[in-house]
N, C-alpha and C positions, 0 to 999 in steps of 0.2 A: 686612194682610189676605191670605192663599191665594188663590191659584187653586182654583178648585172642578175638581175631577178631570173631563173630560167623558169623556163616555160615550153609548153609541150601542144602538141597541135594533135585537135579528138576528128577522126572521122570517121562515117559510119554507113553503112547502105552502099556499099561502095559498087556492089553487083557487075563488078567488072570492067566498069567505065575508068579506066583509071587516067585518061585524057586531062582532067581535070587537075591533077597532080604538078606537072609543071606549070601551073599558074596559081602555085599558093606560095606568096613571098618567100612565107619565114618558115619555110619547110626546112631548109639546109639548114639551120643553126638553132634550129629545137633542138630542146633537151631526149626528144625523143616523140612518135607517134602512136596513137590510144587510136583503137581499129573499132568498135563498139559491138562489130557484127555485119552480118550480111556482106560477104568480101566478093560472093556468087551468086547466080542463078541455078539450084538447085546443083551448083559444083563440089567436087571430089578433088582428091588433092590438086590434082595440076593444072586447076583453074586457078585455086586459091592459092598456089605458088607464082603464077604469073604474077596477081596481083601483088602477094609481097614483093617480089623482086622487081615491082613498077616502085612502091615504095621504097625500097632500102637502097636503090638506086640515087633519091634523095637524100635518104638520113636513112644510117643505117641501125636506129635504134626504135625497134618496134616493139609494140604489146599488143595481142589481139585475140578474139575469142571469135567464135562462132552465133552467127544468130539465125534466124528459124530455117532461113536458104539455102545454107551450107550443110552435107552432109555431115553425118560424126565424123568421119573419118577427117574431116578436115582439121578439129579440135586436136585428136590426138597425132597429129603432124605441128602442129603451133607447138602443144606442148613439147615434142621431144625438139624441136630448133632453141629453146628456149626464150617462145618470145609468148608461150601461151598465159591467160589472164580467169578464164572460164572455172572456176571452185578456187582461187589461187589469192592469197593475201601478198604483196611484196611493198617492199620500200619503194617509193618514189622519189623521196627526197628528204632528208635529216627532218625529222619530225611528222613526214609526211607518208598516209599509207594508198594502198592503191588495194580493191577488191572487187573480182568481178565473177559475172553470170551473165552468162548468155544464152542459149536458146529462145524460147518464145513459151505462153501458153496457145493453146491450142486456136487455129485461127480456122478459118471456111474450105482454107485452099492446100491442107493436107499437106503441108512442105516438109522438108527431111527432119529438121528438126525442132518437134513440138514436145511437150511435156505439160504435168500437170501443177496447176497453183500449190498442190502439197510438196510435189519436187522441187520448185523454186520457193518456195519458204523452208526446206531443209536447206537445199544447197547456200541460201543465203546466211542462213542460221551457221554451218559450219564456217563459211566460209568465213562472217564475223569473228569468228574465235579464231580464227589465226592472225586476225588482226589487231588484236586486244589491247597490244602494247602503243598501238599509233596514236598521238597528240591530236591530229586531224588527219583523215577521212575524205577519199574519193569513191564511191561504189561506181562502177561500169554496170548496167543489167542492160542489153539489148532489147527486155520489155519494159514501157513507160509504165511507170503508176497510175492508175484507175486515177480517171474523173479529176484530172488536171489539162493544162492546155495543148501538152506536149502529149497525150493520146489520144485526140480528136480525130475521127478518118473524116472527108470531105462533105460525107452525108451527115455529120455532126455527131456520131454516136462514140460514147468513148469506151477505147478496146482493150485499155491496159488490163495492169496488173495489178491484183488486192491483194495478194503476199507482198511486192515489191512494194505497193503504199505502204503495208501494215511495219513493214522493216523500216523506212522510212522515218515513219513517226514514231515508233520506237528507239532506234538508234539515233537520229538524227546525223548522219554524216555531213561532212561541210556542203560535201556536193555529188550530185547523181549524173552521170553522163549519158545517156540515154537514145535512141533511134527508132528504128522497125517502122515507125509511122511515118512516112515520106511529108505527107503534107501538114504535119503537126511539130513544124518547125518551129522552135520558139521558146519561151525561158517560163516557170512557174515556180513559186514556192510553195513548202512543205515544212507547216514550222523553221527552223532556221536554216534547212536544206535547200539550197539552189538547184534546180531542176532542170538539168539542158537536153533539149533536141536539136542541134545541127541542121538539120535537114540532110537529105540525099547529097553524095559528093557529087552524082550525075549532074545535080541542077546547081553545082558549085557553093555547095553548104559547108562549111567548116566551121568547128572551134579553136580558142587557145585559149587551156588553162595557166595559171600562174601561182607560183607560190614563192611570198617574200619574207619568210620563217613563221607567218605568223596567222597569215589572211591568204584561202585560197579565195583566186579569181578567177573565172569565164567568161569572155565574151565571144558573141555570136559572130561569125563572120563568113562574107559572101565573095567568091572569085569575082574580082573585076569584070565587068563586063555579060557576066554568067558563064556556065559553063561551057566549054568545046564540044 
C-alpha cells in the first residue's frame, strides 16, 4: 500500500476572520498549517491567540509568523509556543525545508510592523544559511516580490519586495508562499520558483502545498461558495 502524499494547508491575511476555517475540507488531516502573516488588525498577543486556537482547534499543527499588522510582540509569542516561522529554517518533511520572513517593507499606512529592504535581505540571507542542508526549498515572506502578479494592488501598481525578488532569483527555492496584497491573489513564476498568493482567508482564499519526495506542489484554492 502507498504512503499518501501529505500535504499542508497555507493561509494568510487572516486578520481575524477566522469564520472562514470550518469550511476548508482538508484542514483536519493536513499535515499541518503555514499562517503567512497578517493573523490581526493592528493585534497584540490575545488577538493573535484567539486566532491560533480558532486554528488548532482544527489541526493542531501550526507554523506562523507575523506580517506588517501584527505587533512584535505577537512574533515573540509564536516563537516561544513553538509554532513560530519568522528568521527560522526547520524541517518540513525528509528532504524538505521550510524558511521564513515576515514583517513587510514599509507601506503608506504606518502599521506595527514594517521594516526596511536592507532588513529583509539580511534576515532572508541568515535565514538561507540555516537552511543550507535542505534538497528542496519552501520560503514563507509575508512580502511578495516586486513586479510579478501576486503584488499588484487594485490601482495596478506593484508594491513588493526587491530584496525578496533579488533572493528569489538567486536561490531559486522550489516555492515562495507569499500574501500582504489581498487583491493579488494568484500564482507567477520566477525562474524555476513557483510564486503563490492565496488571497485573504476573509474572502475564502487558501492553499495546499504538497510534497511526494521529490516535486513540491501548490494549488490555489477557494471555500466553496466564498467566505462566511
Amino acid at each position: 500500500m502507498s504512503t499518501p502524499t501529505p500535504y499542508w494547508i497555507v493561509i494568510g491575511d487572516v486578520h481575524g476572520h477566522t469564520a472562514p476555517l470550518e469550511r476548508i475540507p482538508e484542514l483536519a488531516g493536513a499535515s499541518g498549517v503555514i499562517i503567512s502573516g497578517d493573523l490581526t488588525v493592528h493585534g497584540a498577543v490575545p488577538a493573535a491567540q484567539g486566532v491560533i486556537r480558532a486554528v488548532t482547534a482544527r489541526n493542531p499543527r501550526v507554523l506562523a509568523q507575523i506580517g506588517n499588522m501584527d505587533q512584535p510582540a505577537v512574533q515573540a509569542w509564536l516563537d516561544r509556543e513553538g509554532m513560530g516561522i519568522h528568521t527560522r529554517a526547520l524541517e518540513l518533511a525528509p528532504g524538505l525545508g521550510l524558511m521564513g520572513v515576515g514583517w513587510s517593507t514599509p507601506t503608506p499606512f504606518g502599521t506595527p510592523s514594517e521594516t526596511s529592504e536592507e532588513q529583509i535581505a539580511r534576515w532572508l540571507d541568515d535565514t538561507h544559511r540555516q537552511a543550507a542542508g535542505f534538497e528542496h526549498l519552501i520560503l514563507v515572506s509575508h512580502t511578495p516580490p516586486v513586479d510579478t502578479v501576486v503584488d499588484r494592488t487594485g490601482s495596478g501598481m506593484h508594491v513588493g519586495s526587491r530584496a525578496v525578488r533579488r533572493f528569489i532569483e538567486r536561490v531559486q527555492p522550489d516555492l515562495c508562499l507569499t500574501g500582504h496584497i489581498h487583491e493579488a491573489r494568484g500564482a507567477d513564476t520566477l525562474g524555476r520558483t513557483l510564486v503563490v498568493n492565496p488571497g485573504e482567508l476573509a474572502a475564502g482564499g487558501y492553499a495546499v502545498v504538497t510534497f511526494d519526495g521529490t516535486t513540491v506542489g501548490c494549488d490555489i484554492r477557494q471555500i466553496s461558495g466564498g467566505a462566511a
